[in-house]
C-alpha positions as CSV (number, residue, x, y, z in Angstrom):
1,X,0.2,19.8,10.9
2,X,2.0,19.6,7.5
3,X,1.0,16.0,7.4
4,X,-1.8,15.6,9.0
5,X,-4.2,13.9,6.0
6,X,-0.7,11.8,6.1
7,X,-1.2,9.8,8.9
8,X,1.5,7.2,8.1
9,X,4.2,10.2,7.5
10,X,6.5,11.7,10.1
11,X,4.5,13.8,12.1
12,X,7.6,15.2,14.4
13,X,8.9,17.9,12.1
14,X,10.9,20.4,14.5
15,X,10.4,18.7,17.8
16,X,12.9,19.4,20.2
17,X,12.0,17.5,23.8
18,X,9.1,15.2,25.1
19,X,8.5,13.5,22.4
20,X,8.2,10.1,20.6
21,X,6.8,8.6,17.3
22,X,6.9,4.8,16.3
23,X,5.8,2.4,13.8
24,X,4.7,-1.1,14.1
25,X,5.0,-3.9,11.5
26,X,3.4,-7.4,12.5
27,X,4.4,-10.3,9.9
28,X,3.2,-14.2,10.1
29,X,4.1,-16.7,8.0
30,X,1.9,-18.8,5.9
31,X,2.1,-21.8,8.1
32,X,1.3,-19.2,10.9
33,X,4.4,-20.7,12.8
34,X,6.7,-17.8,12.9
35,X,4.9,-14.4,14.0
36,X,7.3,-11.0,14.6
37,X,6.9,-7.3,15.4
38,X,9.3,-4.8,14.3
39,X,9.4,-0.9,15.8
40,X,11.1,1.3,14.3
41,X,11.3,5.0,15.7
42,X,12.5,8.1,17.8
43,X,12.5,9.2,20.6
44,X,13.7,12.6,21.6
45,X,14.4,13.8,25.1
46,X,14.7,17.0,27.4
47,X,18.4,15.3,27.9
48,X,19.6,15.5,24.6
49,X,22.2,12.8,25.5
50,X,19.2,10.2,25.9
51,X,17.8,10.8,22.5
52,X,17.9,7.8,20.1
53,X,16.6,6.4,17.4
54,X,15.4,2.8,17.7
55,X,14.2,-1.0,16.1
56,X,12.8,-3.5,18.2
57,X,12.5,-7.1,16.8
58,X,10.1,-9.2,18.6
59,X,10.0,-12.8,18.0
60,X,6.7,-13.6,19.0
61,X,7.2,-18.1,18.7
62,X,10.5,-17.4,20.3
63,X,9.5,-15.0,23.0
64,X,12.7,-13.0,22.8
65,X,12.8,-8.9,22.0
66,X,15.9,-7.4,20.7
67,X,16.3,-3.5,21.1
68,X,18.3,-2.2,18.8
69,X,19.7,1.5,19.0
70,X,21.0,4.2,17.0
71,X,22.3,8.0,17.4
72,X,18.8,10.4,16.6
73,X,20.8,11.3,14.0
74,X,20.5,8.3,12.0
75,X,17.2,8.7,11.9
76,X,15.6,10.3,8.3
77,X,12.3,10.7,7.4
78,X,10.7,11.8,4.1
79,X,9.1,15.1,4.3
80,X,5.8,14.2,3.1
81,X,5.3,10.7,2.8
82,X,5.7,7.8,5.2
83,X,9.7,6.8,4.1
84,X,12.0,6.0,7.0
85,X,15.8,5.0,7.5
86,X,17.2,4.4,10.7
87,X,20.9,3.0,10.3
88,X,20.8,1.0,7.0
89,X,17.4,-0.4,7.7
90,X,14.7,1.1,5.7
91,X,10.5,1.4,6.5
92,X,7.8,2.0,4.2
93,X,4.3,1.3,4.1
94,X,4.9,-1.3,1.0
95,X,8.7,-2.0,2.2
96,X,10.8,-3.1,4.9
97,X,14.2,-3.9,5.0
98,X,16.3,-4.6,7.6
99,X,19.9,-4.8,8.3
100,X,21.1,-4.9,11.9
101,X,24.1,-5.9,14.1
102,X,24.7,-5.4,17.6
103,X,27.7,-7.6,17.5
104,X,25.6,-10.4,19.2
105,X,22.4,-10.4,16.9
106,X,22.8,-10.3,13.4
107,X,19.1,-9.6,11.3
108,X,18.4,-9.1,8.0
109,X,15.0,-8.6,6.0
110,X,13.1,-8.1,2.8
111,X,10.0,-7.7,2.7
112,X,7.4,-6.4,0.3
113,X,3.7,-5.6,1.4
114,X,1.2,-5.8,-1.0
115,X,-2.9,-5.2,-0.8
116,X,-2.4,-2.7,2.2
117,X,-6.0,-1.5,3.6
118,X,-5.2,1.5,5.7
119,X,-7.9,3.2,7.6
120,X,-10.1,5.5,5.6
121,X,-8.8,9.2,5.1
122,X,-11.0,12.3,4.8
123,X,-11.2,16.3,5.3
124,X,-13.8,15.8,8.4
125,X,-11.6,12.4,9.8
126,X,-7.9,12.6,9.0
127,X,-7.6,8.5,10.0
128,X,-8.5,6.7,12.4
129,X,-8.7,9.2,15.1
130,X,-11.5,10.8,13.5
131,X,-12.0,14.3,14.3
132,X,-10.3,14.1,17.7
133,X,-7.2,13.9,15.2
134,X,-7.7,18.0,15.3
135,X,-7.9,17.8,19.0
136,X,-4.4,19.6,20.1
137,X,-2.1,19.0,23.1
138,X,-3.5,15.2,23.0
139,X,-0.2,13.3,24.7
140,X,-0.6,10.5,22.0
141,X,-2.5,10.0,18.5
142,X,-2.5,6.6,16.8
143,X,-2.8,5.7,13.1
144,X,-3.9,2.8,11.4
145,X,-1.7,2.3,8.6
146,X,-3.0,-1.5,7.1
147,X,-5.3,-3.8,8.7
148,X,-4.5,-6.7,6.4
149,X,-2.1,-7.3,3.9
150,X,-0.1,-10.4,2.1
151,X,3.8,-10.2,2.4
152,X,6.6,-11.7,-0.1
153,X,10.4,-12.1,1.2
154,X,12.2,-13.5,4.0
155,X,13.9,-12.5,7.8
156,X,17.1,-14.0,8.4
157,X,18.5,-14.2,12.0
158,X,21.9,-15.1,13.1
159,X,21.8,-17.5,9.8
160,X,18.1,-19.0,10.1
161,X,16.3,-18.3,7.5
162,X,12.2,-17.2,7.8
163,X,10.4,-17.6,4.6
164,X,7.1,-14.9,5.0
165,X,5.8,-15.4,1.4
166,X,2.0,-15.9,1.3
167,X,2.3,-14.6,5.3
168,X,0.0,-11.8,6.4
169,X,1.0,-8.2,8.2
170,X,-0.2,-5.5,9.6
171,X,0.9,-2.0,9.7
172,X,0.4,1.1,12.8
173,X,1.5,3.6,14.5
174,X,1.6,6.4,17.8
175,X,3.4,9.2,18.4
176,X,3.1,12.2,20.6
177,X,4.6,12.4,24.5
178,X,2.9,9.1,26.1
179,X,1.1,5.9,26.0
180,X,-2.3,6.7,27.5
181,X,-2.4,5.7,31.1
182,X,-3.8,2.7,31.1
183,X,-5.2,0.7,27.6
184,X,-6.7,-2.1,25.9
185,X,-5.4,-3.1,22.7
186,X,-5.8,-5.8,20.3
187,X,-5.4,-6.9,16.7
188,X,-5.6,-10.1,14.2
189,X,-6.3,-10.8,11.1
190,X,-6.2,-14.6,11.3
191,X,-9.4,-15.4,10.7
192,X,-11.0,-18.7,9.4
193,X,-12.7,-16.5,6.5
194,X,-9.7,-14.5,4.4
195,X,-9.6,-10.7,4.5
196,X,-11.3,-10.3,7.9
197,X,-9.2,-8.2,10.3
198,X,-10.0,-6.8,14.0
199,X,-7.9,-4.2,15.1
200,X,-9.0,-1.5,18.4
201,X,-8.6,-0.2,21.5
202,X,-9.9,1.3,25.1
203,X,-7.9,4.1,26.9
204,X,-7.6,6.6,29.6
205,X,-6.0,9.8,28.0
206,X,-4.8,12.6,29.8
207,X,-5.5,16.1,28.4
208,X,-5.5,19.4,30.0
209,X,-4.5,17.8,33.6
210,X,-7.8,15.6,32.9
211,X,-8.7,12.8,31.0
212,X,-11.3,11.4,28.9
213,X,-11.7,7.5,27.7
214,X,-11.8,6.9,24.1
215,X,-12.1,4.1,22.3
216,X,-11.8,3.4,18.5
217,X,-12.7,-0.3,17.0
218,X,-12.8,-1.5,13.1
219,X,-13.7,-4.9,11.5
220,X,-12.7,-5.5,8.7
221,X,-14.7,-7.9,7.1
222,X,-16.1,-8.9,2.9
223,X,-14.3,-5.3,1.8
224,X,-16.2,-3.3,4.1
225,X,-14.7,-1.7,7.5
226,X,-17.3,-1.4,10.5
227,X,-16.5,1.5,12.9
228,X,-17.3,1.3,16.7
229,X,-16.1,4.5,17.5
230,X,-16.6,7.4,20.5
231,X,-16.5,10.2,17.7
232,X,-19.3,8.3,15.4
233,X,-21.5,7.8,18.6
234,X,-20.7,4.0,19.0
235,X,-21.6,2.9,22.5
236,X,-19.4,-0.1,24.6
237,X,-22.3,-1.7,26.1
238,X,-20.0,-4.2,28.4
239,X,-16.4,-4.0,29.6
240,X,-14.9,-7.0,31.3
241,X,-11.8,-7.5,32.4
242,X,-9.2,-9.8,34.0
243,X,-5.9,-11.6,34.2
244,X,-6.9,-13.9,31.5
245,X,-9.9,-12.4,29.6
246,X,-11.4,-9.8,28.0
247,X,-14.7,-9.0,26.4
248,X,-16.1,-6.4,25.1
249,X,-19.6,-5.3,23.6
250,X,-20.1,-2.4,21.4
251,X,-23.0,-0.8,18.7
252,X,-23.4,1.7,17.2
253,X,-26.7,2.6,15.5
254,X,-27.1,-0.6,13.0
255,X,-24.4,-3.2,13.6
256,X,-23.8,-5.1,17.4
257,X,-20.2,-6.1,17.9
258,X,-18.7,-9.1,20.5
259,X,-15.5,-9.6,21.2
260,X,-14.4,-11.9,23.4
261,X,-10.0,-12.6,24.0
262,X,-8.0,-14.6,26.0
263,X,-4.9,-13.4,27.4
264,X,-2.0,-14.7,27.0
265,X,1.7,-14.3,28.4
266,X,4.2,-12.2,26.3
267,X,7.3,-10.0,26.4
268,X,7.9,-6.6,28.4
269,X,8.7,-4.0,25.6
270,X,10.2,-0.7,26.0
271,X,7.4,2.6,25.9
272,X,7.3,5.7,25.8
273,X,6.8,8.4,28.8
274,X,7.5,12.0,28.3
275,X,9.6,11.3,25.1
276,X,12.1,9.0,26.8
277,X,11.6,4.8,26.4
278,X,11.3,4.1,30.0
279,X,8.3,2.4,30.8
280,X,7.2,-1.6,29.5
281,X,4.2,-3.1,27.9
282,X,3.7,-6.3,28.0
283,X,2.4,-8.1,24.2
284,X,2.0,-11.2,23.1
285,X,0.9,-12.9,19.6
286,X,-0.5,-15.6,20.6
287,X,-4.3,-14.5,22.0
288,X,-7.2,-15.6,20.4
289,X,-9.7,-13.2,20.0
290,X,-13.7,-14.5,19.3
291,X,-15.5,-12.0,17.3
292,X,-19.4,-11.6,16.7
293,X,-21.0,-8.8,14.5
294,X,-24.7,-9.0,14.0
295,X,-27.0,-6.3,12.2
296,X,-29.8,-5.1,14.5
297,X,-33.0,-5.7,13.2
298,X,-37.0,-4.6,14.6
299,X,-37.1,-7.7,16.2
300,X,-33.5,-8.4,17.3
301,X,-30.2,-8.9,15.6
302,X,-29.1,-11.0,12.1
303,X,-25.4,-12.9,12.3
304,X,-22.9,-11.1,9.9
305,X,-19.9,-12.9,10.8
306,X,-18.6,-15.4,13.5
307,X,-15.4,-16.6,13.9
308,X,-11.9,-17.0,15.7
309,X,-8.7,-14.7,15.4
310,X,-5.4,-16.3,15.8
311,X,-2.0,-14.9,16.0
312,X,-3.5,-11.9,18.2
313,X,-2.1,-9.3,19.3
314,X,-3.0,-8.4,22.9
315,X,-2.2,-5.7,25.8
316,X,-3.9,-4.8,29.0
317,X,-1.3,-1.8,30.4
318,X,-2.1,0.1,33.5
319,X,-5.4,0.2,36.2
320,X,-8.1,-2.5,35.3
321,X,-10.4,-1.3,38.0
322,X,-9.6,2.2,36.9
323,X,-10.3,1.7,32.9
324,X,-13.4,0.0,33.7
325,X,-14.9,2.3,35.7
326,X,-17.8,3.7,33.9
327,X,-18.8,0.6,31.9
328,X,-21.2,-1.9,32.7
329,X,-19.5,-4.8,33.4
């Protein structure tokens, strides 16, 4: 709990079995031609011999993941801040660099990360998990770490050169045992207007050989983050679901949110169950996501903002019938 107003820090001080903890790092280029997602993390087994550090490199336009792995003892972390090395790569929340060779794959990166906008930290809601952030013996807890920020440097694969200046990123994480049971996530911050970002999720989390569903939404949009959460007494009014779309209605007591997203098809990538990375979600960056948030008024509701996300970032993992049971569809 040392870190626990740290959200973006190692949380996984003196963890022996079952357990994971990974960061995500989405990059587009200006030209929003090239899109890639980089994990970097642990995972740490009851078999000691299956314990590992890891990177993955997902490129998105190319539709090609590359997992890259590394003794657990390669992995460092800073005590108290959110610092990582795995091999000679290095992670921050305003660095990345990258340096890896599996002998086939060769992939090198620097990148700086400026403007982040993490997700509000206070002493009654430690991130974005609110107050269920105190909630112990949770099998997973998710941070938000930047919903939108501008990126200077370049990637460099197997002698091809990816120019990110003026691209925009994104920055979270998860860590605990699992991945819920079955999700909904989604993120962009491709938007017609600058500085707009959508970033949230659905799921059915075990606990105490239960579950609950949560669900935690922010919108990003002129400065201001809107939150359409279960711990601020946000309410989905509609859940829909399918092969190729979802949409989703939520409010809470003065704003209205719609979101409507096309699916599209992606790239399996390893998860985490009971520590080890055996099971696969499948993510792709090339959804579009339609949002709508309106201010409720007497006699109905007044248009904030309108407008298209590209270069989403999409998953539906586990039971459709089974999330959406208990929303109105």
């Amino acid at each position: 709990m040392a870190n626990l107003y740290r959200p973006g820090a190692f949380q996984g001080t003196g963890k022996k079995k079952d357990y994971f903890e990974g960061w995500y790092f989405k990059s587009v280029d200006r030209e929003e031609k090239n899109a890639f997602a980089v994990i970097a993390g642990i995972s740490i087994c009851r078999d000691a011999s299956k314990s590992h550090a890891f990177i993955m490199f997902f490129d998105a336009r190319g539709n090609k993941m590359i997992y890259f792995k590394y003794p657990a003892s390669e992995f460092q972390a800073h005590k108290n801040k959110f610092e990582i090395n795995i091999g000679r790569s290095f992670f921050s929340s305003e660095n990345m660099r990258l340096d890896l060779d599996d002998g086939t794959n060769k992939i090198t990166a620097d990148l700086r990360f400026e403007g982040i906008r993490p997700w509000p930290v206070s002493v009654l809601s430690p991130g974005v998990m609110g107050w269920y952030r105190f909630v112990p013996l949770m099998e997973c807890y998710h941070a938000n770490i930047s919903f939108d920020h501008k990126i200077k440097g370049v990637i460099t694969q197997n002698g091809r050169v990816t120019d990110l200046t003026g691209g925009k990123g994104y920055i979270e994480k998860d860590w605990g045992k699992s991945m819920p049971q079955s999700w909904i996530w989604m993120q962009t911050n491709h938007f017609e207007k600058d500085g707009v970002s959508l970033f949230g999720s659905i799921a059915k989390i075990p606990w105490l050989g239960n579950y609950f569903t949560g669900y935690i939404f922010g919108f990003l949009y002129d400065n201001r983050l809107y939150k359409f959460t279960a711990y601020n007494g946000s309410k989905v009014d509609r859940l829909f679901a399918d092969r190729d779309r979802i949409e989703i209605f939520m409010e809470n007591r003065e704003y209205y949110l719609e979101i409507k997203a096309d699916r599209t098809a992606g790239v399996d990538l390893p998860a985490p169950k009971l520590g080890e990375m055996t099971a696969r979600v499948n993510e792709s960056l090339r959804s579009v996501i339609e949002a709508g948030l309106y201010k409720k008024t007497p006699t109905g509701r007044d248009t904030v903002f309108i407008g298209k996300g590209r270069n989403s970032g999409l998953e539906f993992v586990g039971d459709i019938k089974e999330l959406l049971r208990g929303f109105k569809k």
